[in-house]
FIMINU-803427 format. One record per residue (C-alpha): residue number from 1; residue in three letters; x, y, z. Coordinates in steps of 0.5 Angstrom, whole numbers, always signed. Layout:
! residues N
   num   residuo       u       v       w
   NUM       Ala       X       Y       Z
...
//
This chain:
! residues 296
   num   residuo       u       v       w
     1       Unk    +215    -191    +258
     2       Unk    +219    -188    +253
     3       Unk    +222    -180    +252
     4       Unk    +218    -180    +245
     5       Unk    +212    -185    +248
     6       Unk    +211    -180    +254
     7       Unk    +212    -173    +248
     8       Unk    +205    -176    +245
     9       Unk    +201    -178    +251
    10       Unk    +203    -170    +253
    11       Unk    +201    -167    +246
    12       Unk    +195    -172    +246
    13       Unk    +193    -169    +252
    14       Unk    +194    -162    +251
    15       Unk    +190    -163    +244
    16       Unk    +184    -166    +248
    17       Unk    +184    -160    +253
    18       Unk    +185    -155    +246
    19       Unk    +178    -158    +243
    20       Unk    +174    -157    +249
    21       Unk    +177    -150    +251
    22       Unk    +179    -145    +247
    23       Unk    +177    -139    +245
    24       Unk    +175    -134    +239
    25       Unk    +178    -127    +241
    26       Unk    +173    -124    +234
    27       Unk    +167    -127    +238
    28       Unk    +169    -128    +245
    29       Unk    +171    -122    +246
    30       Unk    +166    -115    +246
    31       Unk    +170    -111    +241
    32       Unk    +164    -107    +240
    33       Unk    +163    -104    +247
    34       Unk    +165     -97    +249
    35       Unk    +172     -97    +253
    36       Unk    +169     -95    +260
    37       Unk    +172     -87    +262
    38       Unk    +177     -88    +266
    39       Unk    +178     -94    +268
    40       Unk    +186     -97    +269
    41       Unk    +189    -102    +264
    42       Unk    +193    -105    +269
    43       Unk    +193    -104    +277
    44       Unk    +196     -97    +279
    45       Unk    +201    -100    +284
    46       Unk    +204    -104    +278
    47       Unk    +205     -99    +273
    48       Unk    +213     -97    +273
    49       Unk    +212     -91    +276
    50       Unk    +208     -92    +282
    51       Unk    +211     -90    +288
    52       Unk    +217     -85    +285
    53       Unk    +216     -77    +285
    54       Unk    +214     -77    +278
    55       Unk    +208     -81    +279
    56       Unk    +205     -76    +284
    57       Unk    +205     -70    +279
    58       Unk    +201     -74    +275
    59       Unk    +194     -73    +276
    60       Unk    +188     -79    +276
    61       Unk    +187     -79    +269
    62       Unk    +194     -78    +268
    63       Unk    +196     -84    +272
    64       Unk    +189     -89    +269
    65       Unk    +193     -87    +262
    66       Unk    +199     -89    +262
    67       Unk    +197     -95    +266
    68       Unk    +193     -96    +258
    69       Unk    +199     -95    +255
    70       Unk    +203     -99    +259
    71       Unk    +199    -105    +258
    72       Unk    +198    -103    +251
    73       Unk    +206    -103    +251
    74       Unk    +206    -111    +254
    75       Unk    +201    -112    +249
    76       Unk    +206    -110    +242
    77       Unk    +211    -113    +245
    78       Unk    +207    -120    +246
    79       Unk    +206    -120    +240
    80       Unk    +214    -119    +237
    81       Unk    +215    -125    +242
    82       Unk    +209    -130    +239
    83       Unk    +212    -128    +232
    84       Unk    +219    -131    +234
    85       Unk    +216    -137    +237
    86       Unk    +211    -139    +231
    87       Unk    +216    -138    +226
    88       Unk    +221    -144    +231
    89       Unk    +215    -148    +232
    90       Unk    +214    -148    +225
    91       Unk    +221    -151    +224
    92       Unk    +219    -155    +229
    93       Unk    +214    -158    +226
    94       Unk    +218    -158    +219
    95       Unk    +224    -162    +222
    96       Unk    +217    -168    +225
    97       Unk    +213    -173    +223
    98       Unk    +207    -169    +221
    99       Unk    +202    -175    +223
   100       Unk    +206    -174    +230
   101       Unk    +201    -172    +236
   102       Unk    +207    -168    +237
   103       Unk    +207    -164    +230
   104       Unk    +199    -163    +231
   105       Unk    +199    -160    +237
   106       Unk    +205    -155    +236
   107       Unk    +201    -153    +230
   108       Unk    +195    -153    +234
   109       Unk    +199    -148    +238
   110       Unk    +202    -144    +232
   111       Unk    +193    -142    +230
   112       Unk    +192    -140    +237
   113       Unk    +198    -135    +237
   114       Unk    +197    -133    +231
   115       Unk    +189    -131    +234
   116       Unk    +192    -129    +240
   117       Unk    +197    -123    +236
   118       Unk    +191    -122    +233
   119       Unk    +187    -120    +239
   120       Unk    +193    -116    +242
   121       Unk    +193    -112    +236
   122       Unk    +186    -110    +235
   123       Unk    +186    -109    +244
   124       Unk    +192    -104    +242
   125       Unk    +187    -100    +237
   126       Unk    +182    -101    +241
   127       Unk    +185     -97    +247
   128       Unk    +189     -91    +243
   129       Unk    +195     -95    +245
   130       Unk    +201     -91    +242
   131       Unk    +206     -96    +242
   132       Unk    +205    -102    +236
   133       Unk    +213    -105    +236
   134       Unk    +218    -107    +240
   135       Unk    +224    -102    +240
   136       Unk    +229    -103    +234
   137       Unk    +234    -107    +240
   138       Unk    +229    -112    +240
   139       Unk    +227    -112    +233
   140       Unk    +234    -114    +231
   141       Unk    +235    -118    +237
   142       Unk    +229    -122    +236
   143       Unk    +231    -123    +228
   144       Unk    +238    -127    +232
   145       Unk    +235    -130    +236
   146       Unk    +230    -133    +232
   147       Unk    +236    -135    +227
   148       Unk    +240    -139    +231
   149       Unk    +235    -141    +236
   150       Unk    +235    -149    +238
   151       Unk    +229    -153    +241
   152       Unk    +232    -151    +248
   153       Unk    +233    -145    +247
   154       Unk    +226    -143    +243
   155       Unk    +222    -147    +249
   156       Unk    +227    -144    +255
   157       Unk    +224    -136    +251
   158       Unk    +217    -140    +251
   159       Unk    +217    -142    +258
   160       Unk    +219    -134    +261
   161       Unk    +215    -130    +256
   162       Unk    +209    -134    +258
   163       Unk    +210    -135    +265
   164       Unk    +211    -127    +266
   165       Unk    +205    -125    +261
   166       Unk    +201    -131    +266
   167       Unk    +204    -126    +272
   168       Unk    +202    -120    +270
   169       Unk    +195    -123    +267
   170       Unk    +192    -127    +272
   171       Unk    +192    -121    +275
   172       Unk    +188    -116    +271
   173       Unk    +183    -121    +269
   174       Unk    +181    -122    +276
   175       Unk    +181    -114    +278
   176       Unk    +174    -112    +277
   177       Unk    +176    -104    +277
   178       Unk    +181    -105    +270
   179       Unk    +177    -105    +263
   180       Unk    +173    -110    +261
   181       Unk    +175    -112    +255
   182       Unk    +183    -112    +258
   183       Unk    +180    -117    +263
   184       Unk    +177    -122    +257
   185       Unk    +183    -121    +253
   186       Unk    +187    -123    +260
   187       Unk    +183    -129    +262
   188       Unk    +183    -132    +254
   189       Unk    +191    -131    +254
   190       Unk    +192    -135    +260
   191       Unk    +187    -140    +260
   192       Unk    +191    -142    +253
   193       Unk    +197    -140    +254
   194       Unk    +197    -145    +261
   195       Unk    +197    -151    +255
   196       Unk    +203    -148    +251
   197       Unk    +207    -148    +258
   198       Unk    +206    -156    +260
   199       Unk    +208    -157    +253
   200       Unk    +214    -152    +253
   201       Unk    +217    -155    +259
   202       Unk    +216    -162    +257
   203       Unk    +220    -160    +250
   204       Unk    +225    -156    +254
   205       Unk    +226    -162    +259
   206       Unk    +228    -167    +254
   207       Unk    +232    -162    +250
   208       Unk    +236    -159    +256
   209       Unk    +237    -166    +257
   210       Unk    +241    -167    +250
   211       Unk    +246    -161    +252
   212       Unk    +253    -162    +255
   213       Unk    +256    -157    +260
   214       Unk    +260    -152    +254
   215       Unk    +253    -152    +250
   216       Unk    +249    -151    +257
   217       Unk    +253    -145    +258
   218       Unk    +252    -142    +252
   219       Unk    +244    -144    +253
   220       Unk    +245    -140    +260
   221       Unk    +248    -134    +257
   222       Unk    +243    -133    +251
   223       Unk    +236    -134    +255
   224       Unk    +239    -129    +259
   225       Unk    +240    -125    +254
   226       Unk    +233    -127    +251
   227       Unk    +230    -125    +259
   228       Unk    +233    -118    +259
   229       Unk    +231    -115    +252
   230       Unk    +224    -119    +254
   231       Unk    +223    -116    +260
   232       Unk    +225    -109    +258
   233       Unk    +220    -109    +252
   234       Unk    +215    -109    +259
   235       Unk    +216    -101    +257
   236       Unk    +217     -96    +251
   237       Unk    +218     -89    +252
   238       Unk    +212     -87    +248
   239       Unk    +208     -89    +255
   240       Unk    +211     -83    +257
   241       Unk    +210     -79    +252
   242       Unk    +203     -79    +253
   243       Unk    +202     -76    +259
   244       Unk    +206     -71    +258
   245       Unk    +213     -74    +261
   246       Unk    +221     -74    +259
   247       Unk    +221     -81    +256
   248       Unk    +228     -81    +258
   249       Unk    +228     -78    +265
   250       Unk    +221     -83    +266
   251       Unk    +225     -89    +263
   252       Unk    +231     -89    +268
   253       Unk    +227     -88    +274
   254       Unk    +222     -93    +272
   255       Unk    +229     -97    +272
   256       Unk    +231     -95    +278
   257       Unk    +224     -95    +282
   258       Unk    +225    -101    +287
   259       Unk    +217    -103    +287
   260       Unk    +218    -104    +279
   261       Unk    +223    -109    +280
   262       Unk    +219    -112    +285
   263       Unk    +213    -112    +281
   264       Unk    +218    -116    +275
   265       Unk    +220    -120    +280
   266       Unk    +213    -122    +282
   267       Unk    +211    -124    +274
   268       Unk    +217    -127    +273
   269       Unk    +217    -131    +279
   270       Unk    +215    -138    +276
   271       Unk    +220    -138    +271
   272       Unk    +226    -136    +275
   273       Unk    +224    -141    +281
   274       Unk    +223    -146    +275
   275       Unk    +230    -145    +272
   276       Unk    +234    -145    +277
   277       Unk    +232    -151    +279
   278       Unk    +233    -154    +272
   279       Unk    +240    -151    +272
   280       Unk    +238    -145    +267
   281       Unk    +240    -139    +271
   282       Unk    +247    -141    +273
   283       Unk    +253    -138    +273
   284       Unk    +257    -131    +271
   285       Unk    +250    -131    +267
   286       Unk    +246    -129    +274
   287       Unk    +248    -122    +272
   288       Unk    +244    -121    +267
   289       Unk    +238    -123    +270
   290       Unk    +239    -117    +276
   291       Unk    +239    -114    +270
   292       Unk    +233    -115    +268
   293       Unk    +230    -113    +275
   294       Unk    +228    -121    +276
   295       Unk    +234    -124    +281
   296       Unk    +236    -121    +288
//
């Protein structure tokens, strides 16, 4: 079977199973419901801040908001990474035989990012979150990054992005104490983003495969870079904010927190192991993945 063969039956199979399950955020979930008084936004002992000095001065609403607004955070910045990712699936489908499988189920995946900023968007409104945009770094580096980035690169980013969301959301949508609408919300995303990462990691395979040793070094250094800015839009200062803390002094405790960095590691963990045996984490590069809090 040839690379092309094999690229159709894998878009074939992916729209198939894209037509029997999908989702309709405006219908499936419940936007009309009250948010449950103090119900978490994401587990207690997965917000940045569990376990430190800080974390103790707050009281138990204290600590089920910032919990919200964290998850509201992760929501703003799951949005800015989908935006980056439709507009190279786009010149991905541009640079295709429309008439292609292929072509048909990157367009099928642009529709289901463009309904899932959507209900991130409303999710955040929803919730009072106070964080609706990433950070001015990211916003400016995602504007390189989806400038210069090749198919390699853009299904590198997919992968990661993806897997970590995955990490943090099969959680959620599985524990019964957090709100309702966050769990729904969860188990949309990863049930549909499971059919985006088979196709990002057959695209990827056969992109990485064009590359010679200079061109993977570069890729090396750029997903690294992609994966510490992603990593790090995790948080926002004005999480903090909402609950009364120094946004700068939360921030840097959140960083050094050991219980964070392995709750990252932990979420990431997929991507990593996937990358390091394909040969992307490799290298002078490996530094920035400590950096990010998701390498040993």
């Amino acid at each position: 079977m040839t690379a092309n063969t094999e690229s159709e039956r894998v878009a074939e199979r992916l729209q198939r199973s894209s037509a029997r399950h999908s989702y309709d955020p405006d219908v499936d979930v419940d936007w009309q419901a009250p948010l449950v008084d103090g119900a978490y936004g994401k587990a207690p002992e997965r917000c940045s801040l569990y376990g430190t000095a800080l974390w103790e001065r707050l009281d138990d609403g204290q600590r089920a908001e910032l919990s919200r607004q964290e998850a509201a955070a992760a929501a703003a910045s799951g949005i800015w990474f989908e935006l980056i990712l439709m507009q190279g699936l786009v010149r991905h489908v541009y640079n295709s035989d429309p008439t292609t499988h292929n072509a048909q189920y990157a367009l099928t995946e642009i529709a289901d990012e463009c309904r899932h900023s959507t209900m991130f968007a409303r999710s955040i409104e929803k919730s009072g979150g106070v964080v609706r945009r990433p950070s001015r770094t990211a916003h400016r580096s995602g504007k390189i990054f989806g400038a210069i980035c090749g198919p390699a690169l853009l299904f590198a980013g997919a992968i990661y992005v993806e897997e970590l969301a995955d990490g943090m959301q099969r959680e959620m949508m599985r524990d019964d104490s957090l709100q309702p609408m966050i769990r729904m919300i969860s188990r949309i995303h990863v049930i549909e983003e499971a059919r985006h990462i088979s196709f990002a990691k057959d695209e990827l395979g056969r992109a990485w495969a064009r590359h010679g040793r200079v061109g993977r070094e570069l890729i090396r250094w750029a997903i690294a870079g992609m994966a510490y800015v992603a990593t790090s839009e995790l948080l926002h200062p004005k999480a903090y904010t909402s609950v009364g803390l120094d946004p700068r002094e939360a921030r840097q405790v959140a960083t050094a927190n050991p219980h964070w960095r392995r709750t990252k590691a932990a979420w990431a963990a997929k991507a990593v192991d996937y990358f390091t045996e394909i040969g992307l984490i490799g290298g002078p590069s490996r530094r920035l993945w400590r950096r990010a809090g998701v390498l040993d």
